[in-house]
LUMKOL-114155 format. One record per residue: x, y, z of N, C-alpha, C in turn. Coordinates in nm, 3 decimals. Example, Ala and Ser with C-alpha at 12.3 -4.5 7.8 and 13.67 -1.06 7.14 Angstrom:
BEGIN
       npx       npy       npz      capx      capy      capz       cpx       cpy       cpz
     1.319    -0.569     0.780     1.230    -0.450     0.780     1.320    -0.330     0.780
     1.285    -0.225     0.708     1.367    -0.106     0.714     1.290     0.003     0.787
//
This chain:
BEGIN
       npx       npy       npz      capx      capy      capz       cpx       cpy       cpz
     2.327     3.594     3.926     2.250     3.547     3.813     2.150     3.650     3.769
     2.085     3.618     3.677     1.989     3.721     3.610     1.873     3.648     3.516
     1.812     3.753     3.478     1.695     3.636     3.396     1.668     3.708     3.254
     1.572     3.691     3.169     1.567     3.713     3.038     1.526     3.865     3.066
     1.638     3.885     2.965     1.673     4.056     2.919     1.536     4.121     2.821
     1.540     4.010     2.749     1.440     4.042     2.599     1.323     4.159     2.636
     1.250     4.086     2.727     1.118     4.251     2.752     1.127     4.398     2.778
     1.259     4.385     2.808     1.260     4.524     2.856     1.304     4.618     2.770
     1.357     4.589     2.678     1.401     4.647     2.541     1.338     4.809     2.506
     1.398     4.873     2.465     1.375     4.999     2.429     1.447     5.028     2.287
     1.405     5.045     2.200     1.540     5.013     2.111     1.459     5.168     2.003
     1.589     5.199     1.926     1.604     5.295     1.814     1.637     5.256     1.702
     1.576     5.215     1.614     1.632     5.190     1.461     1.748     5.288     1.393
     1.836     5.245     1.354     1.954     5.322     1.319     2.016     5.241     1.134
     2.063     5.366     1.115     2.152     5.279     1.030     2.359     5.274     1.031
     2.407     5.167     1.045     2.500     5.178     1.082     2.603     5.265     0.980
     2.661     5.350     1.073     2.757     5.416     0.985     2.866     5.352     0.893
     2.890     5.373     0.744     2.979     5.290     0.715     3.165     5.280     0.748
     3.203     5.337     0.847     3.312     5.291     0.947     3.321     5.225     1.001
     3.168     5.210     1.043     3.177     5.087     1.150     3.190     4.915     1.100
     3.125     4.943     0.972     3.082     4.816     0.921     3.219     4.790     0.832
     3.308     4.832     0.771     3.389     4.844     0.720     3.468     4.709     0.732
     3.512     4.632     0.679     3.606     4.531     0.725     3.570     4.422     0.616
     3.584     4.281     0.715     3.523     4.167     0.660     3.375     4.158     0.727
     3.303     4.074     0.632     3.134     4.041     0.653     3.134     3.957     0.798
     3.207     3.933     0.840     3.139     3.830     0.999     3.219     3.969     1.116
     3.172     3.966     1.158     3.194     4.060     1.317     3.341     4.019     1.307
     3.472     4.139     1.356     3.549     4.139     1.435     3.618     4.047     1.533
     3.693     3.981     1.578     3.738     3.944     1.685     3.692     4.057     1.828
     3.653     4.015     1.948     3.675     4.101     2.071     3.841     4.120     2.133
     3.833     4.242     2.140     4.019     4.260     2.208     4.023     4.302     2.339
     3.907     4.281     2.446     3.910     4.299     2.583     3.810     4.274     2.607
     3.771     4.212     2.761     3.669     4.200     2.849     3.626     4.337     2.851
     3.497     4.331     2.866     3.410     4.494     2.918     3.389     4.557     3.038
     3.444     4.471     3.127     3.404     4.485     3.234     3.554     4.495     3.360
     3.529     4.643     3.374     3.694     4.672     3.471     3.700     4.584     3.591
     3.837     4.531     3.554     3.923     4.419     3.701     3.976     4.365     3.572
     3.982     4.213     3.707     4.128     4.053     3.621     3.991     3.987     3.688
     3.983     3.920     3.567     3.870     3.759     3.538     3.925     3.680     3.654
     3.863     3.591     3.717     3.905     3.506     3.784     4.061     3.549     3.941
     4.010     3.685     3.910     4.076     3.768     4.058     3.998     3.870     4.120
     3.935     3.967     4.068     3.866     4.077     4.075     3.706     4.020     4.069
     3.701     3.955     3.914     3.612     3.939     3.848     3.548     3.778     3.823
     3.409     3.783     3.855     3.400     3.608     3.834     3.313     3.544     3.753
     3.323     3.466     3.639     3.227     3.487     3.478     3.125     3.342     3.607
     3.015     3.424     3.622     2.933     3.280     3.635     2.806     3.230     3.564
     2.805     3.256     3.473     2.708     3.211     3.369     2.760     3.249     3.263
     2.748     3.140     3.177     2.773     3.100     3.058     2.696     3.131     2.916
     2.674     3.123     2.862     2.591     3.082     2.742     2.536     2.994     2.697
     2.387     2.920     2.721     2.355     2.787     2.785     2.374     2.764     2.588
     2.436     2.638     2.607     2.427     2.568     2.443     2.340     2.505     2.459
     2.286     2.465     2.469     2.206     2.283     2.512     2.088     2.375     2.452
     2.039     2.364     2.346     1.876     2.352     2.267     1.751     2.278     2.367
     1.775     2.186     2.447     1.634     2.133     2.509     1.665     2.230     2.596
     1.596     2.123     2.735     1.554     2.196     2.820     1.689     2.145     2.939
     1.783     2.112     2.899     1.890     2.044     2.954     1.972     2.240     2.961
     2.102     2.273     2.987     2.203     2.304     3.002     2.307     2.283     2.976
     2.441     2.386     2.924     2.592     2.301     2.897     2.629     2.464     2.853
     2.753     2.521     2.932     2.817     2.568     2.865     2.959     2.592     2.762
     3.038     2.650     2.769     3.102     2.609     2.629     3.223     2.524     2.619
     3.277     2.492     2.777     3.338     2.428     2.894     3.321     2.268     2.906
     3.209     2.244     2.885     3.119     2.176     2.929     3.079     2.165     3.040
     3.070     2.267     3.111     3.017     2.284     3.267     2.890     2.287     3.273
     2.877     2.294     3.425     2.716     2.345     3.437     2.711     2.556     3.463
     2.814     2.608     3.423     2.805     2.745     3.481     2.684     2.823     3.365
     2.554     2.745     3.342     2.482     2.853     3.320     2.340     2.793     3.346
     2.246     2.802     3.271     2.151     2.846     3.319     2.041     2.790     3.208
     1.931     2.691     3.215     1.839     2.670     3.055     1.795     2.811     3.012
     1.841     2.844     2.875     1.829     2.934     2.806     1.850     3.061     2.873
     1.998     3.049     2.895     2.075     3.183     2.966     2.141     3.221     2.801
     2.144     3.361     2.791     2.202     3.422     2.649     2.304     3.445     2.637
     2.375     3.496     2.734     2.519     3.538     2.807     2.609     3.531     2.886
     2.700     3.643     2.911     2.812     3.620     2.985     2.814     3.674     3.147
     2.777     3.605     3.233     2.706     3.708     3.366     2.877     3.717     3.455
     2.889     3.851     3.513     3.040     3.820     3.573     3.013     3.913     3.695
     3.059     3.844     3.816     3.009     3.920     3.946     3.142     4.011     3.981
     3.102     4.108     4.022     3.167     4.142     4.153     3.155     4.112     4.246
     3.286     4.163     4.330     3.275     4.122     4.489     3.179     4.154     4.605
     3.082     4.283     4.580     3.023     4.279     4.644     2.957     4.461     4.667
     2.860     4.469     4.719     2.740     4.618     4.713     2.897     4.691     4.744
     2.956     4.688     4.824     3.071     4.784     4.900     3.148     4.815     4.720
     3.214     4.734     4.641     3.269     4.782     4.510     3.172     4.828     4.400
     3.039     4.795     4.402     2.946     4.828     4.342     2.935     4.997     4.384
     2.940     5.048     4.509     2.914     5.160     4.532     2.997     5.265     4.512
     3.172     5.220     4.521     3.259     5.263     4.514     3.249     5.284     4.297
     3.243     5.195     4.240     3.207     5.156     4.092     3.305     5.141     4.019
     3.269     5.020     3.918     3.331     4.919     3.849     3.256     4.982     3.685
     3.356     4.997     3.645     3.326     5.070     3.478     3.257     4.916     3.412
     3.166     4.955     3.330     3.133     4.909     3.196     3.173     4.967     3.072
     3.248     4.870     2.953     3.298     4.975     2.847     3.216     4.895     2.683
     3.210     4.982     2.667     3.160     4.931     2.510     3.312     4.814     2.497
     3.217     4.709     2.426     3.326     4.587     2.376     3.371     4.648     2.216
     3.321     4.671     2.157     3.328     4.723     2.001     3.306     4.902     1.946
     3.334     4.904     1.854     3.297     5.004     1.819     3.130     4.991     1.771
     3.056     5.091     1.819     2.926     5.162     1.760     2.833     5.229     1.786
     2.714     5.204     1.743     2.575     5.308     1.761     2.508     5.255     1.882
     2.490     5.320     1.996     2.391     5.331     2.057     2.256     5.307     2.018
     2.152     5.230     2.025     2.060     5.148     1.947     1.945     5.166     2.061
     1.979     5.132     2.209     1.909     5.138     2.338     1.971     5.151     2.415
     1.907     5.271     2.546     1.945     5.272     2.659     1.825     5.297     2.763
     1.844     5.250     2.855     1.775     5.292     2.987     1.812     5.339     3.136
     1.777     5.371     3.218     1.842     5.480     3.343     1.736     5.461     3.440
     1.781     5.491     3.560     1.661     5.502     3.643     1.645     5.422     3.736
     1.667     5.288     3.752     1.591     5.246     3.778     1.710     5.184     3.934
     1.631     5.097     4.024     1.688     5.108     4.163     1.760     4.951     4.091
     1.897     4.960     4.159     2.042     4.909     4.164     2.073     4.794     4.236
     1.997     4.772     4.362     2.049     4.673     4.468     1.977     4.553     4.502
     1.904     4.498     4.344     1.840     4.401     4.379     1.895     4.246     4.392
     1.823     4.138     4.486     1.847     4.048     4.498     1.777     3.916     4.464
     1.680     3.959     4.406     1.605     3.868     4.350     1.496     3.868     4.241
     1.443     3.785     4.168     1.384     3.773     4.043     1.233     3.833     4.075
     1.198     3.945     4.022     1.077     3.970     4.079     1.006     4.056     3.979
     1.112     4.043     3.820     1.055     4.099     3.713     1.063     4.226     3.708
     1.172     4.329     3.788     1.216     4.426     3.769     1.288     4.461     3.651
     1.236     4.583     3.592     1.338     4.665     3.467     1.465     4.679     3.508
     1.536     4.622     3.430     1.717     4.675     3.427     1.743     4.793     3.424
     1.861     4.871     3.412     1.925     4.964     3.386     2.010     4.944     3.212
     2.024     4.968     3.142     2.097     4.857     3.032     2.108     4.989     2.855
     2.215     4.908     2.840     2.279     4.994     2.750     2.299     4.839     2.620
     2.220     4.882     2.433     2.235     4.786     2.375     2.306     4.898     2.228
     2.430     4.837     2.236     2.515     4.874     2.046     2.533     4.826     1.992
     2.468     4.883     1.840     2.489     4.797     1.784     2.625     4.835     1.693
     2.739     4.698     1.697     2.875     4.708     1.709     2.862     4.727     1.508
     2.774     4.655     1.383     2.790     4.686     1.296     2.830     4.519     1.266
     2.818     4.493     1.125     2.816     4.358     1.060     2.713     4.252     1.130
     2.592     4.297     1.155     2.537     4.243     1.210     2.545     4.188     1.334
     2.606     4.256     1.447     2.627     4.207     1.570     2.570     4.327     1.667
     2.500     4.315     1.744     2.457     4.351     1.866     2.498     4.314     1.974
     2.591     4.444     2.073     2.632     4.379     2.234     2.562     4.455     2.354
     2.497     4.366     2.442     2.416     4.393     2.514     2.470     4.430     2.656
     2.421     4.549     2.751     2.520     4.559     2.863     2.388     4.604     2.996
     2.341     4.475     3.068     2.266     4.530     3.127     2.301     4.487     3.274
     2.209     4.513     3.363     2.157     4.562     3.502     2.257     4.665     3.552
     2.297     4.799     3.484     2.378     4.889     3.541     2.310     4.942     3.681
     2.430     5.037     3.731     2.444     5.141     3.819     2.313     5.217     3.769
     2.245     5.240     3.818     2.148     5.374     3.890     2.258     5.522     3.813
     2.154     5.590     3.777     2.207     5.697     3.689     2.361     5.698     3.659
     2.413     5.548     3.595     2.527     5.537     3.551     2.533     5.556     3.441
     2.418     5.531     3.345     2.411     5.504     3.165     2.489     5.662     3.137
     2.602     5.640     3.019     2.642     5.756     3.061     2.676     5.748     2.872
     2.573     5.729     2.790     2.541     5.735     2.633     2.416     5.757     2.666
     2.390     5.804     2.510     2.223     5.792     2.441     2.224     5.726     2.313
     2.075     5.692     2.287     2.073     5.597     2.181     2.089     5.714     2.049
     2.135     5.659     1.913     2.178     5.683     1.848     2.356     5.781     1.824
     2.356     5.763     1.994     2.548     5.803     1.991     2.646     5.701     1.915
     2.767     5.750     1.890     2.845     5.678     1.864     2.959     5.637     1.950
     2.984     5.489     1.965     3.047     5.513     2.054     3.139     5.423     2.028
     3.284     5.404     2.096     3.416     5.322     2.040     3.431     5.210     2.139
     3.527     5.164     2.107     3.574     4.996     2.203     3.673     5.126     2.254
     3.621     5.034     2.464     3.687     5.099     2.570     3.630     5.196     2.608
     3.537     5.278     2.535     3.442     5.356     2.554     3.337     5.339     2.694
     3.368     5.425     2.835     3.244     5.387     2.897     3.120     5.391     2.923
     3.036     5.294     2.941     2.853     5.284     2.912     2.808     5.325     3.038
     2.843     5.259     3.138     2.806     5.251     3.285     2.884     5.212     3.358
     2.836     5.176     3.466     2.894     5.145     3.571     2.813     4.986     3.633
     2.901     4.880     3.725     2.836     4.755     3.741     2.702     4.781     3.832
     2.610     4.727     3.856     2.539     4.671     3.935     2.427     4.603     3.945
     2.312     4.586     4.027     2.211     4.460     4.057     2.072     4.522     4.010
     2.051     4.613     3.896     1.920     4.641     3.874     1.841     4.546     3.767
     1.743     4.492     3.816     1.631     4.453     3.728     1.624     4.308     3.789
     1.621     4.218     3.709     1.607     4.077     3.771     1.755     4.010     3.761
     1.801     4.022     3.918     1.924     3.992     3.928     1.949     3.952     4.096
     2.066     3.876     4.127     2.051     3.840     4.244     2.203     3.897     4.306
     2.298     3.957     4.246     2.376     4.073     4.266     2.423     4.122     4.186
     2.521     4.209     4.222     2.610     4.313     4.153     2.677     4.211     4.018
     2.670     4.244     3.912     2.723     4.156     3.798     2.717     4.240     3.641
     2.791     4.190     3.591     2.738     4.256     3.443     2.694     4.129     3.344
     2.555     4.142     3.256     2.556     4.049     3.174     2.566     4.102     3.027
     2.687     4.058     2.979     2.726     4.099     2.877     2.673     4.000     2.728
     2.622     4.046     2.644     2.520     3.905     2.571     2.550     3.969     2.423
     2.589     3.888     2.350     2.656     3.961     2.192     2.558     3.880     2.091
     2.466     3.979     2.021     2.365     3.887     1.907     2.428     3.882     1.770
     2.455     3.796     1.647     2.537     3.796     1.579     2.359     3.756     1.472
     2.347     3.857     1.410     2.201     3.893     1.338     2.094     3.799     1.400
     2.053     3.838     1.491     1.992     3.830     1.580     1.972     3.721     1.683
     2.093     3.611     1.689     2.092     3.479     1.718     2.206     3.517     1.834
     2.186     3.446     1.959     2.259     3.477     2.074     2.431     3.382     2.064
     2.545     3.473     2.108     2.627     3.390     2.027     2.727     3.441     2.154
     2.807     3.292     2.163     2.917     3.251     2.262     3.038     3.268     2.206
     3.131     3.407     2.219     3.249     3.423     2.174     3.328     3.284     2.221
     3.297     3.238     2.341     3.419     3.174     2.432     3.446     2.993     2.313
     3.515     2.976     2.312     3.521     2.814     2.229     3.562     2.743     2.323
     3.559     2.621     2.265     3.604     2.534     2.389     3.538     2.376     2.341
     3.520     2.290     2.443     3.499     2.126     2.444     3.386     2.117     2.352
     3.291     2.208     2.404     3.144     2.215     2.426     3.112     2.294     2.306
     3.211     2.377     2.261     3.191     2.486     2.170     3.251     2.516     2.061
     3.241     2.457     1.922     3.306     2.415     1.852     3.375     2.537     1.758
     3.463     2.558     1.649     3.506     2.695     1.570     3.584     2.747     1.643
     3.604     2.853     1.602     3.689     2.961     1.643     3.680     3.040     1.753
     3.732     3.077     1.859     3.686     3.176     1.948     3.669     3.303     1.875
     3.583     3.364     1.949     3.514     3.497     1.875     3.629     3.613     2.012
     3.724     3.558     2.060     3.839     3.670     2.123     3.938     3.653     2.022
     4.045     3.809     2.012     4.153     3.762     1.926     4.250     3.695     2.064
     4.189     3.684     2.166     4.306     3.606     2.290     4.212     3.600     2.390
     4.148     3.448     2.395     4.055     3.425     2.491     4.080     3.451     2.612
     4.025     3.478     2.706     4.053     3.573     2.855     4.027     3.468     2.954
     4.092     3.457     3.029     4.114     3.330     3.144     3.956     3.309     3.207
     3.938     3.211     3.217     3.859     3.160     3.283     3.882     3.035     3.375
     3.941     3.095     3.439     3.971     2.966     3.549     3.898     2.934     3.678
     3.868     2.863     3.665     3.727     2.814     3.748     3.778     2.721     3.878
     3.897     2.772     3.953     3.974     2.684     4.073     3.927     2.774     4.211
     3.918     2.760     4.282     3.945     2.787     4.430     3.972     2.942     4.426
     3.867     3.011     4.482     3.947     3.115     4.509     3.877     3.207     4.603
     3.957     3.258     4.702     3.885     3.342     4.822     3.869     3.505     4.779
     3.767     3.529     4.764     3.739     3.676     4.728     3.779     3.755     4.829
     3.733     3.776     4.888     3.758     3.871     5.038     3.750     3.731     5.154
     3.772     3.842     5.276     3.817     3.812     5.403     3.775     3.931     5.505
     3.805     3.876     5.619     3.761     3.972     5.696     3.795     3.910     5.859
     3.792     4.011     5.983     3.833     3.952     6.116     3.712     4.046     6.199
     3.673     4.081     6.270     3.562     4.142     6.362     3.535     4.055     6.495
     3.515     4.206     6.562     3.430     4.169     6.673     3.304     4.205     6.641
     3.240     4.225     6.549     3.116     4.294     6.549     3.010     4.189     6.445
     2.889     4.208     6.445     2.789     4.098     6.433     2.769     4.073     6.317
     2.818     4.013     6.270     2.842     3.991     6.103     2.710     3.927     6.084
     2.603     3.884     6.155     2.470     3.879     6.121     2.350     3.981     6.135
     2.409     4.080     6.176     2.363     4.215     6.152     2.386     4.291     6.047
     2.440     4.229     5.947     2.498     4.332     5.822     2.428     4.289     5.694
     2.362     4.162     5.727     2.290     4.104     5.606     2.371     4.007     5.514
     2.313     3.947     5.447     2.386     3.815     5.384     2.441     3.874     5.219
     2.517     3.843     5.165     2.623     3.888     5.084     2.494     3.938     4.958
     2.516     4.049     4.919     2.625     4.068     4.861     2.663     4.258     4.939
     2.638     4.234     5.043     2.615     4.356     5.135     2.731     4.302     5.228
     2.793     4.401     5.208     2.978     4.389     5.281     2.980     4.352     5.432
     3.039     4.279     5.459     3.055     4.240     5.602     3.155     4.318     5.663
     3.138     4.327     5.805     3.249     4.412     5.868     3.381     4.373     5.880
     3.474     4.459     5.895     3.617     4.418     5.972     3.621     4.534     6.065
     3.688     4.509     6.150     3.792     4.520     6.247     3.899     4.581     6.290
     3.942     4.682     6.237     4.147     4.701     6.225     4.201     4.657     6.382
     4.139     4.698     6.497     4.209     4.628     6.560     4.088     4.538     6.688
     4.166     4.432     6.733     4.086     4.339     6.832     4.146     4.340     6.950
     4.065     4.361     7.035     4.092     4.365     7.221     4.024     4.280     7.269
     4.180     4.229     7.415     4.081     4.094     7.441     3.979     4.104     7.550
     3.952     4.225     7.562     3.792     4.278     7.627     3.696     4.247     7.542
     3.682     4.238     7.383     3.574     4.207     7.326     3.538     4.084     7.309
     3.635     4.013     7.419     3.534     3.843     7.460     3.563     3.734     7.341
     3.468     3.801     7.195     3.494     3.666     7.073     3.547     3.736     6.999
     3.591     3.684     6.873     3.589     3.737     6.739     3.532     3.678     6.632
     3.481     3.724     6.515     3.462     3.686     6.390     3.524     3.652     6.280
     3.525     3.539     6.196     3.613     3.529     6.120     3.534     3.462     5.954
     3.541     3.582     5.902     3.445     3.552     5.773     3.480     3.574     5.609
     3.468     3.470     5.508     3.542     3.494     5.365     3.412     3.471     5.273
     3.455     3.503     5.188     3.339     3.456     5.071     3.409     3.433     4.925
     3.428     3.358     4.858     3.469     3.279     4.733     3.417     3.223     4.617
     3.459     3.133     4.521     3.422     3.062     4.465     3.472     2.956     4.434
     3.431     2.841     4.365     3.469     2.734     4.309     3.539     2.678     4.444
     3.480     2.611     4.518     3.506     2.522     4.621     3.461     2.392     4.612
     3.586     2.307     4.588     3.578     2.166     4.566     3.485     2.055     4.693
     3.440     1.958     4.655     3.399     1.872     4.722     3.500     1.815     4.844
     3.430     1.834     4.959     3.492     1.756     5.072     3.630     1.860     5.104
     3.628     1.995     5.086     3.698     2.098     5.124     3.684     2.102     5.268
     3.827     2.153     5.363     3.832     2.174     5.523     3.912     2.299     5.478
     3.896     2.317     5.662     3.941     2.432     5.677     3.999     2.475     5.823
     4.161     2.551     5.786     4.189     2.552     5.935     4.230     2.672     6.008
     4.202     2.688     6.164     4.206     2.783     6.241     4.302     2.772     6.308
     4.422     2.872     6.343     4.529     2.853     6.443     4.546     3.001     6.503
     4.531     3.006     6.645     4.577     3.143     6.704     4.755     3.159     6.778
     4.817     3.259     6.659     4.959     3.317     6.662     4.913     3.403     6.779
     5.088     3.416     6.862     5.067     3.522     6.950     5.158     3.606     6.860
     5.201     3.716     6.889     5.265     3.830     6.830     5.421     3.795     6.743
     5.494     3.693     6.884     5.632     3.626     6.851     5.575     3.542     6.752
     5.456     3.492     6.726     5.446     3.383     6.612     5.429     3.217     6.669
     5.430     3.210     6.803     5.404     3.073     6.857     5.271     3.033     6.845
     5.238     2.948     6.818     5.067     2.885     6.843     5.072     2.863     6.997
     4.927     2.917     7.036     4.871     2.917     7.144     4.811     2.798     7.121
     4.840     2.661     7.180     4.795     2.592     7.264     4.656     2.536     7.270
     4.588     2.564     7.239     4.440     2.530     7.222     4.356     2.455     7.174
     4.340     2.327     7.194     4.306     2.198     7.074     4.152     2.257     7.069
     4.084     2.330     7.165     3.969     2.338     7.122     3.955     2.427     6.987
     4.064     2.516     6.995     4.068     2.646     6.885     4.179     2.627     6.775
     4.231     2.570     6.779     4.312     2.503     6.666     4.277     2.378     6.629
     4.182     2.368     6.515     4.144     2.239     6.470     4.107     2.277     6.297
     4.093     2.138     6.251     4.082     2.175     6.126     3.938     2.089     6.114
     3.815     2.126     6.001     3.746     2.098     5.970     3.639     2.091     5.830
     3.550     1.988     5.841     3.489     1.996     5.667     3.381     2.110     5.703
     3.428     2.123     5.599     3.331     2.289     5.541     3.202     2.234     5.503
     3.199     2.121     5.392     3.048     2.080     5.326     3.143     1.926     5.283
     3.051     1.856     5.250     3.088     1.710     5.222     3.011     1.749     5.088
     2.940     1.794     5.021     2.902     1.735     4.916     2.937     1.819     4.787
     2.904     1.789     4.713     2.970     1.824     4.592     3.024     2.006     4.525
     3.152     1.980     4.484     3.170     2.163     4.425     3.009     2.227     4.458
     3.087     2.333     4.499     2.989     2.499     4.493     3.052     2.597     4.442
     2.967     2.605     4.373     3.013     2.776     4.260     3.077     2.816     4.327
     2.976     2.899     4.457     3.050     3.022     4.523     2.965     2.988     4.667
     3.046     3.127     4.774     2.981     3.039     4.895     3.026     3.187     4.974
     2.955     3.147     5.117     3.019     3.286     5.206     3.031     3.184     5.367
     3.084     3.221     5.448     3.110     3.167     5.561     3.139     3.239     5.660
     3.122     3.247     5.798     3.178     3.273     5.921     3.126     3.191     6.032
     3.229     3.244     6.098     3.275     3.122     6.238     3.281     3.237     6.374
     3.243     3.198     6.463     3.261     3.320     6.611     3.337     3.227     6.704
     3.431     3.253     6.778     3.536     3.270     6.829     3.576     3.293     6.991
     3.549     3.242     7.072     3.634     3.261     7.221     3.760     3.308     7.197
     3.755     3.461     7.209     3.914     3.493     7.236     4.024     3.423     7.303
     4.102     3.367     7.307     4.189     3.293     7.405     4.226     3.415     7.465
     4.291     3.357     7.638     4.346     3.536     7.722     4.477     3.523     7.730
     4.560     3.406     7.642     4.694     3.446     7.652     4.729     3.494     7.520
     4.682     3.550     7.444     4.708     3.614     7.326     4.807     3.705     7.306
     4.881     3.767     7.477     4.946     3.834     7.475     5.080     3.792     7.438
//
């Protein structure tokens, strides 16, 4: 998640070139996500574009995936380990570089009123697309450049007021914050020429097996260990995933294969169990430690 972009602003008055503006008077259709991976595999949209005018929430879904007076589109990565390795940011449209900023530290986890990293173009017909909490000396434009759709800005990550690695992508349509996505909640036209999946089911991001102290590594979004191989000298093991969209009254089950593929025997270690009884969670992380069994052989 993230919090209001608006203060940190740096901006350049420009005038848009007439190429850019060229067309019909309302903005373009979008023809790709900005943000490198697959939506709902790689990539996970968790905030919305809050519609709801009070002080209530609703995004365009009619879910709860955003936030009272969230502007945009927030989409995580998996975690500091792909953040470091890096996940492109690309201009959504064609245009002018309007604002940018650099500098600033990357790996934050919480709201504490830190400056972003953040790149703002303006795409032309009155639309502005916003690309902030980048990578640490990722901004890789200046303001008044020109720049194209697919074009890259930065790179993903957790700078400014943010609680991980994510991009919030926020499109102003003359100066009013505006939700390409359509839907229940969201009436007109989608502002994609082919709205981009958002499927909001079950899904395990990573995984992982260890003998080693997966509470020594720190709580997500800081990579947990694996393992490549386990000996049954190291006594336990670890067994840890992290996901999203996990339904209410979800279990979960453990069975130890020996090599041929037989289950070992073990009612204490083969059992199945509830994860949480109460209602869907966005997203979640988990591990469990482990008595090696000694016939594993």
């Amino acid at each position: 998640g993230d919090g209001q972009a608006a203060p940190l602003l740096r901006r350049v008055p420009v005038a848009v070139a007439p190429d850019v503006v060229a067309g019909p008077p309302t903005p373009p259709k979008l023809t790709f996500f900005p943000l490198a991976g697959r939506l709902a595999a790689d990539l996970f949209m968790f905030n919305f574009v809050d519609l709801d005018p009070t002080a209530g929430f609703q995004a365009w879904d009619c879910s709860n995936f955003t936030y009272d007076g969230h502007n945009g589109n927030d989409t995580d990565i998996r975690s500091f380990g792909e953040q470091l390795i890096g996940v492109p940011v690309f201009a959504a449209q064609d245009g002018i570089v309007v604002g940018a900023h650099d500098g600033e530290d990357d790996m934050n986890t919480e709201w504490l009123g830190q400056p972003a990293n953040y790149v703002i173009v303006d795409h032309g017909s009155g639309r502005e697309g916003w690309y902030f909490h980048l990578k640490k000396n990722s901004v890789a434009v200046t303001p008044l450049q020109t720049v194209y759709a697919g074009q890259q800005v930065g790179l993903c990550a957790s700078s400014g007021v943010s609680t991980g690695p994510h991009l919030h992508f926020e499109l102003r349509d003359s100066g009013t914050p505006y939700e390409p996505f359509a839907g229940p909640c969201r009436a007109g036209d989608s502002g994609w020429e082919q709205q981009p999946d958002t499927t909001l089911t079950a899904y395990i991001h990573d995984f992982g097996i260890t003998h080693e102290d997966i509470g020594a590594a720190g709580p997500w979004p800081f990579v947990w260990p694996r393992t490549g191989q386990i000996a049954q000298t190291d006594g336990v093991l670890r067994v840890w995933w992290y996901g999203t969209d996990l339904p209410a009254a979800s279990h979960w089950k453990v069975q130890f294969r020996r090599p041929n593929g037989t289950i070992i025997d073990r009612p204490n270690q083969n059992f199945t169990s509830g994860i949480q009884p109460n209602p869907f969670w966005r997203w979640y992380n988990w591990w469990w430690t482990y008595a090696l069994p000694t016939d594993m052989q």
